[in-house]
Each structure stands twice: as C-alpha cells, then as structure tokens.
C-alpha positions in Angstrom: -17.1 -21.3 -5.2 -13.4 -21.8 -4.6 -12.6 -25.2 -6.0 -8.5 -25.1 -4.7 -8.0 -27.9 -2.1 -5.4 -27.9 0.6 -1.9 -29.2 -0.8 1.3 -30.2 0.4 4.4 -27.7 -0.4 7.7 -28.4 1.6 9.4 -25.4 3.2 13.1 -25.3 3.4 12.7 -24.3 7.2 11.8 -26.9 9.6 10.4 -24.7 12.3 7.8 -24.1 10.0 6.1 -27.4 9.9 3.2 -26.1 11.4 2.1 -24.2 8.2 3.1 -27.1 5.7 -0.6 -27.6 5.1 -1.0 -24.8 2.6 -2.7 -24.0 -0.4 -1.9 -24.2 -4.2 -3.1 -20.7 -4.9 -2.2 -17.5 -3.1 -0.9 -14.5 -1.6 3.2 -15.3 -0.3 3.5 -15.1 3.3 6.8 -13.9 4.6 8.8 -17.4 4.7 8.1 -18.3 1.0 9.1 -14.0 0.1 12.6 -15.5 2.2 12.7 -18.6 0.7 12.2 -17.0 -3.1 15.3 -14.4 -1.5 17.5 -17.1 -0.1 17.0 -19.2 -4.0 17.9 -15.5 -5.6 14.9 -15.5 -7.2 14.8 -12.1 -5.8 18.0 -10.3 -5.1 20.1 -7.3 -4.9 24.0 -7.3 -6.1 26.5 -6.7 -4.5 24.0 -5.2 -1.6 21.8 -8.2 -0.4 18.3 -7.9 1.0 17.7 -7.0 4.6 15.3 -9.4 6.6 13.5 -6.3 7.6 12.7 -5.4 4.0 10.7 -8.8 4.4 6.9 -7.6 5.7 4.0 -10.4 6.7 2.7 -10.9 2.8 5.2 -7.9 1.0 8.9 -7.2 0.3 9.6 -3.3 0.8 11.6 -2.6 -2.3 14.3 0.3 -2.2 15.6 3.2 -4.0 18.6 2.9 -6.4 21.6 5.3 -6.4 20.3 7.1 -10.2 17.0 9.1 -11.1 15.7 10.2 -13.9 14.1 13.5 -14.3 11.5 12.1 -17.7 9.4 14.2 -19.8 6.3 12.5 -19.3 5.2 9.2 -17.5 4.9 6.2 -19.8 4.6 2.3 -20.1 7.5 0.3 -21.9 5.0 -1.9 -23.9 5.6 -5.4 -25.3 8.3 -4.3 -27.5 10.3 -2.4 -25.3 12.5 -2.0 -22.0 12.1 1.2 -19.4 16.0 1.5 -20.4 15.2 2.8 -23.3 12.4 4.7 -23.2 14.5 6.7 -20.7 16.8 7.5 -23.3 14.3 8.6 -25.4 12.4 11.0 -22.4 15.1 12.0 -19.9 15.9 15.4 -19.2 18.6 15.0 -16.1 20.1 12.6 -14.7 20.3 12.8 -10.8 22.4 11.1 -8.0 20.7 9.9 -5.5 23.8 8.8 -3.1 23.2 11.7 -0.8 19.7 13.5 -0.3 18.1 14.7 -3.4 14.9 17.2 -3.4 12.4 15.8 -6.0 9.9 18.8 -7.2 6.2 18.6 -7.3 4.4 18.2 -10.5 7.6 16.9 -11.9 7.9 12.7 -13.4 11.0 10.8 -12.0 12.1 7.2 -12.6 14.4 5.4 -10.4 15.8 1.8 -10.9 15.2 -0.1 -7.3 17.6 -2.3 -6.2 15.6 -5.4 -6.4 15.9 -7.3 -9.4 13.3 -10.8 -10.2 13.5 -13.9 -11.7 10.4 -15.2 -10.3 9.4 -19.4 -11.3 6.8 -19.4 -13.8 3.9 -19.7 -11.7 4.7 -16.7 -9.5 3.4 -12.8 -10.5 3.7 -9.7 -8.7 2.2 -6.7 -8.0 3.3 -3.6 -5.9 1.4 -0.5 -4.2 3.1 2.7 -2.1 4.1 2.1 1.3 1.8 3.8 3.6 4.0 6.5 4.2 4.3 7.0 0.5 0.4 6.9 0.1 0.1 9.9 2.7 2.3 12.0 1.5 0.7 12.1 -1.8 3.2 10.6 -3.8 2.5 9.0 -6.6 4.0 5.9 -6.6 4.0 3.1 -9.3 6.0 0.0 -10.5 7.1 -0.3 -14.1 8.5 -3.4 -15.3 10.2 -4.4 -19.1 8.1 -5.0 -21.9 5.2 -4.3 -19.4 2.1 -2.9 -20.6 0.4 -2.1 -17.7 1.5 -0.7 -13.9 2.2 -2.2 -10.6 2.1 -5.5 -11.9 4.5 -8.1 -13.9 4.2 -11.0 -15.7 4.3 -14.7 -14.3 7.8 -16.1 -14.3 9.3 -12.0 -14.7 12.8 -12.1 -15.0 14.1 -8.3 -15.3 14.9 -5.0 -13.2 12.1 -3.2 -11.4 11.9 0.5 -11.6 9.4 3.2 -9.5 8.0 6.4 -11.5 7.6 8.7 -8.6 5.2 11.9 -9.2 5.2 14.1 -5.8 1.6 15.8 -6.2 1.4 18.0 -3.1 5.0 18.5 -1.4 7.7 18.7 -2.6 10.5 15.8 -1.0 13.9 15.1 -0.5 14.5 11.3 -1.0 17.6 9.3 -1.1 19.3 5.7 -2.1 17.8 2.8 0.1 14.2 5.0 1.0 11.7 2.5 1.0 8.2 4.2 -1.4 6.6 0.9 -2.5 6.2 -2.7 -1.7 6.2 -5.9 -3.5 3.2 -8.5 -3.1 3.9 -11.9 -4.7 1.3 -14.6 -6.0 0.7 -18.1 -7.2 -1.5 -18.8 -9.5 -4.8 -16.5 -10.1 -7.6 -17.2 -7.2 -10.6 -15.8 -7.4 -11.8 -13.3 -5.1 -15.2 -14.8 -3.3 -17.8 -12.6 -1.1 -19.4 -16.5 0.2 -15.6 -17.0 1.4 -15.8 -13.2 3.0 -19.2 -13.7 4.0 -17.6 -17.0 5.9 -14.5 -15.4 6.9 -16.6 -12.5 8.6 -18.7 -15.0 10.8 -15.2 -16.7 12.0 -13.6 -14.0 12.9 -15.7 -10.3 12.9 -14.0 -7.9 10.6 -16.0 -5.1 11.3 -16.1 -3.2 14.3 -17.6 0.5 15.3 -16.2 3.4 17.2 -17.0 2.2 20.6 -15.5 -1.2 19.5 -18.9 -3.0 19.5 -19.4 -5.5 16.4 -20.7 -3.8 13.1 -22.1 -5.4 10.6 -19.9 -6.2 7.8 -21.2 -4.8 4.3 -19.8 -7.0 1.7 -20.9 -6.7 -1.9 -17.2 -7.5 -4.4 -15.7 -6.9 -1.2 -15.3 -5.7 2.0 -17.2 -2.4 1.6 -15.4 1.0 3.3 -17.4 4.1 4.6 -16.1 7.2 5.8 -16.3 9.0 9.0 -17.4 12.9 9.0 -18.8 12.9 12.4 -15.4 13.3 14.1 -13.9 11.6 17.3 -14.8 12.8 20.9 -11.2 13.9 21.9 -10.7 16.4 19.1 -13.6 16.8 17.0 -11.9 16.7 14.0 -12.5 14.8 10.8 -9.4 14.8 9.2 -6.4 17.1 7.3 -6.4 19.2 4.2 -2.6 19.8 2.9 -1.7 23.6 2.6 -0.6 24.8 -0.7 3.1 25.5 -1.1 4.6 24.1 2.3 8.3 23.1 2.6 9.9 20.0 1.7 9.9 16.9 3.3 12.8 15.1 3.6 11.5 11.3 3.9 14.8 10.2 5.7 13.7 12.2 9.2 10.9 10.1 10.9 8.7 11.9 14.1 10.5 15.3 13.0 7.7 17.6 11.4 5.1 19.6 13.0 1.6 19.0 11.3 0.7 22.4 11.5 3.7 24.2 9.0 1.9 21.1 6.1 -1.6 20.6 7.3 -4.5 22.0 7.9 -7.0 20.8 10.5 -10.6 20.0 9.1 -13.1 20.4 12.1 -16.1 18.1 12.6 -18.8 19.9 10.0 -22.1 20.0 11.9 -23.7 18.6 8.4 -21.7 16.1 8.5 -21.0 16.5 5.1 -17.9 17.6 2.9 -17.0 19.0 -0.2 -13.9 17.5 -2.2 -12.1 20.1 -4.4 -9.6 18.8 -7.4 -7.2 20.8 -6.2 -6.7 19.6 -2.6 -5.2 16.3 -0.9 -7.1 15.2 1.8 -6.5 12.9 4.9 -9.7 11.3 6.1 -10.7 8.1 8.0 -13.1 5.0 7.5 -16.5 4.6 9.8 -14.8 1.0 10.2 -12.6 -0.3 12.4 -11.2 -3.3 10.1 -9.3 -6.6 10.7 -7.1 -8.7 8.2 -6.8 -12.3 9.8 -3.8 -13.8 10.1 -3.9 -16.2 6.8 -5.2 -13.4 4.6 -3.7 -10.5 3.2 -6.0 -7.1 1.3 -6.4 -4.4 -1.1 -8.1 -1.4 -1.0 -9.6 -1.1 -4.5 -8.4 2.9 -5.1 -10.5 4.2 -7.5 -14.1 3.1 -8.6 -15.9 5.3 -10.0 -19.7 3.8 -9.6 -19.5 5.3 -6.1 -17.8 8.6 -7.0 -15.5 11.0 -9.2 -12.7 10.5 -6.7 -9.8 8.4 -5.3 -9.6 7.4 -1.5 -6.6 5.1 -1.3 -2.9 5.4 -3.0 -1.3 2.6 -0.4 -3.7 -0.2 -1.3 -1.9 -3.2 1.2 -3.4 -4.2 4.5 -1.0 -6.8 6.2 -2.2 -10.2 8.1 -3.0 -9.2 11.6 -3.8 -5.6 10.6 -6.6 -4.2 13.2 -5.6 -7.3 15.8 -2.7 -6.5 17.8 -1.6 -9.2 20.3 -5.5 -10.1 20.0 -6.2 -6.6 22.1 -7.4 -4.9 19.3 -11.0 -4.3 18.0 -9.9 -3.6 14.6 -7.8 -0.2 13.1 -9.7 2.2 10.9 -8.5 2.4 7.7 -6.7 6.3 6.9 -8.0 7.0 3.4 -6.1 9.2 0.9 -8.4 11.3 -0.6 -8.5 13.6 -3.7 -11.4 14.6 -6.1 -11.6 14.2 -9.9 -11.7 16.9 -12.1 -14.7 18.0 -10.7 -15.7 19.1 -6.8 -17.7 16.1 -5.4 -19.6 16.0 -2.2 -19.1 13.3 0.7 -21.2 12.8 3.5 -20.8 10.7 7.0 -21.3 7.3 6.3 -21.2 7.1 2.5 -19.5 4.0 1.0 -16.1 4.9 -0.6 -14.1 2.2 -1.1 -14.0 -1.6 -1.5 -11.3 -3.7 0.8 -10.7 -7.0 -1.5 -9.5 -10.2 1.1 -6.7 -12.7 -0.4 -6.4 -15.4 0.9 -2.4 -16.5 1.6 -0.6 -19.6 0.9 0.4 -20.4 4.4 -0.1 -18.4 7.5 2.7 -16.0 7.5 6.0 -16.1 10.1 5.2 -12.3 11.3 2.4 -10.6 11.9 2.0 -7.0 11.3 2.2 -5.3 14.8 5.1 -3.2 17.0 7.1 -6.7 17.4 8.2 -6.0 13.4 8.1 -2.1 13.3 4.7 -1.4 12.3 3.9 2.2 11.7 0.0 2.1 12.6 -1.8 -0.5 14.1 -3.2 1.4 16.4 -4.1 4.8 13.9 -7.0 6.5 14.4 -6.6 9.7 12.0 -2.9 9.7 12.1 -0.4 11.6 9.5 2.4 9.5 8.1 5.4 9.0 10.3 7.8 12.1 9.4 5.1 13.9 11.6 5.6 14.5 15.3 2.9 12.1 17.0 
C-alpha cells in the first residue's frame, strides 16, 4: 500500500498551476528537471543546457570533448574519484572535438558535460538512449566515490562520466552525442502491483496486434512477452547483426542501409528461436504498451528467473509512450537481445521481461510524441535511427 498523500510544492512557473497538486515522492517531470537547471543544480560551464536535452521525465546528457581509452571497466568505490582511477588505467587519451571511431571490444570513459549538485532529497539514475541500446553499446554512468552503476547518491554533488563498451559495431562518436539519459527522483517510493493493477483498469496498458485490449499480466511488474510469430506485412520477426560490418558514425541519422549491418530473421514456422552468445539480436514484445501521462517506466534488463539472457539495454519508457495524440493503441516495446554464456531457446509468447511503472511528481510539461522529436512512438520492429526507414 502506498501511504504518500498528495502535497503542495510551488513551481517557479505560473502556467503550471494546473499540476501544483503533486506528490512528495517521485519520478521528476520535465518542469522540476528545468527548474533544478534554471537553480544550477544541474549545469554545464561555459556551454549551458539545451531545452531540448530536457525529455518528459529524463535529461539527455552529452559527450565531453576528452576520452579515455582504459584498461578495463571499473567502479571508483567509496574512497575514490573516476579521476583517478583513470590515471591509474588509461592507455590513450582521445579528442573527441571532431569525429572519433571507438573500436569494439574496447572500454572508453568520457567525462559528460553535465555536472550535479542535486538537494539532498534528490537521486539519480541513468540508462542508454534508445538509439544507444540498439546499437549494442554498452552504456553506463559512473559517478565519484560511487560503488555501484547508473545511479548516484542523494544530494550528489560531482562530475558525471559514461564508460562506453561498443559490443557489436564499431562507431564513430563525437563531443555533444547524446548515449544516455538522466532520470531524477525524490525520495524512494515503492513500486506497487495493487497501484498497476489500478492504473491498468483506468487506463488499459495492454493492447494486442490488432489493437484489441489484452489482458495485462502483472506480477513485480508489468510483465513483457515476445513476439516470434511475425507481422502480416513482412513476416519477419526481427534482425540478427552481421559479424564485422562497417562503422557507424552516430552523427548521421536516416543514412544507413539495414542490409550492409543486419540480417533479416524470417517468421520460424515453430515459432521458436535459438539465442547464441555470440549474436545481438533485435526482436519485439507480443504487447503493445502504454505509459500514462503521470508515470514514467523501466524495463528490468536482466532477470535471470526467466532466462540466461538480457532483453533490454535502454531501460526508460517516457509518459505518453504508446499514446500519441490519444490515436494510439499502445507501441510494442523493441527488445535488445543477447544470450548468456550459453545458447538459450525462446519461443512466441514466452515472458522475457518485466516493465516497472513510477509514478511522477507532477504530470509532466511534454509528452513523449513527434511534437518533441520522438524517435519511435509509432515502432513496430524498427532499427535505431542512423538506419534508412
């Protein structure tokens, strides 16, 4: 049971009124993230941040002008800052003012532009971009004297850096690319499956195919199945990535064609299919989901009760994800998949995933959609941007 009640919290813009009622505990919708920016509790020097860095319940945080090439990827610890363990790992150091190619296999860290000094009652915690997440990147924040990833402390006053691992292509990234995004919190509230349960009656968050209502499996959870039956059109299921394809240069959007990086996976007629370690797969979920507009989510990545593999590297689902301008039955969720150690088989229909709801502190001032440069509300099995449509 969630005991938080309804509080008062003033907003420094008056043409917000309408979401004054808010909530003590919570996910930051875009005006606080702009409010916390405007009181430099988050900034960039001598650069600024852009309003379009600012997402529905994220910040997209950006590339600095230095890499370092590091022998290994590591945490900081209690005791100690990512400065220095750089100087203890690096093995180049690159300059990232004009377009750099970053190799496959290989551990960079980059400082991001963004620096915190959040109020004492405010975490954070960051995920890949989407774009990031289909690329097979791997993306993750590391803070000072942290001791664990993606996350910092409440109150964290320090620089923000990203370790970037390419694992399937090899890219070409420069200062200002956007790979991950920061999600920012008050307080610690609970996740709830009688609030989801609620939430799902309210609003449907479920939806097939055909865009009829499906019934909304909810166990720690919003839980995710995926689709090996294929779509009518093209009777395909999804993409394996071919071994050794050219780089990708993340700066050119709606420029590749899938075929020189991709390989199609038709529609098995057993409806089943067998993960290898080796290979990075594109698939799709069975559901068409929605995020209401006062809630933000999280696909849980990795759990393994349900399997020896990982469907999800870009974990945030905006408010308004799967709505549209209220003309959308929900968006299928495009899941990232590789296998662990060991080749695991999938069939149509088996639950992969979890999508955890939070619940925001207000509802936010945009809404994920085309109106703010959205990249997929409307996805069905799509690749990430940089690929011709």
């Amino acid at each position: 049971m969630d005991s938080f009640e309804p509080n008062l919290i003033p907003s420094l813009f008056p043409e917000l009124q309408k979401d004054i009622q808010s909530y003590s505990t919570g996910v930051l919708p875009s005006q606080r993230i702009r409010e916390l920016v405007e009181q430099k509790k988050i900034f960039s020097d001598p650069c600024g941040i852009d309003e379009d860095q600012i997402q529905p319940s994220s910040i997209d945080l950006r590339l600095g002008s230095i890499a370092y090439r590091v022998q290994a990827s590591f945490l900081p610890g209690l005791n100690s800052t990512v400065a220095s363990k750089i100087r203890d790992l690096v093995m180049t150091e690159i300059d990232l003012s004009r377009p750099t190619v970053f190799e496959k296999g290989c551990v960079y860290i980059v400082p991001l532009k963004e620096t915190l000094h959040l109020p004492s009652d405010i975490s954070a915690k960051a995920n890949p971009k989407s774009s990031t997440g289909r690329l097979d990147i791997f993306t993750r924040l590391i803070c000072d004297y942290g001791d664990e990833f993606e996350r910092t402390t409440k109150g964290y006053k320090g620089k923000l850096y990203a370790e970037v691992v390419p694992r399937t292509f090899t890219v070409i990234l420069q200062e200002g690319i956007r790979l991950n995004q920061l999600r920012l919190v008050r307080g610690s509230p609970p996740p709830s499956d009688s609030k989801l349960l609620e939430l799902d009656k309210q609003e449907r968050l479920t939806y097939a195919d055909e865009g009829a209502p499906k019934n909304a499996l909810i166990d720690e959870g919003l839980k995710i199945s995926v689709n090996l039956q294929g779509d009518k059109d093209r009777n395909i299921i999804g993409y394996r990535a071919k071994k050794n394809a050219p780089a990708i240069d993340l700066g050119k959007i709606n420029y590749y064609a899938h075929e020189d990086f991709w390989d199609v996976i038709p529609a098995p007629t057993s409806k089943t299919i067998i993960l290898s370690p080796d290979d990075f797969h594109i698939l799709v979920s069975k559901e068409k989901v929605r995020i209401p507009h006062d809630y933000a989510a999280e696909m849980v990545a990795y759990d393994p009760s349900i399997g020896e593999f990982r469907i999800h590297y870009a974990g945030f689902f905006d408010p308004g994800f799967g709505y549209g301008s209220n003309d959308i039955k929900g968006t299928p969720a495009v899941l990232e998949v590789r296998s662990h150690e060991v080749p695991f088989l999938i069939e149509d229909g088996q639950i992969v995933g979890r999508l955890i709801y939070e619940r925001l502190l207000a509802k936010p001032d945009k809404i994920y959609g085309v109106g703010i440069g959205s990249s997929y509300q409307r996805q069905g099995l799509t690749l990430s941007k940089h690929f011709k449509t």
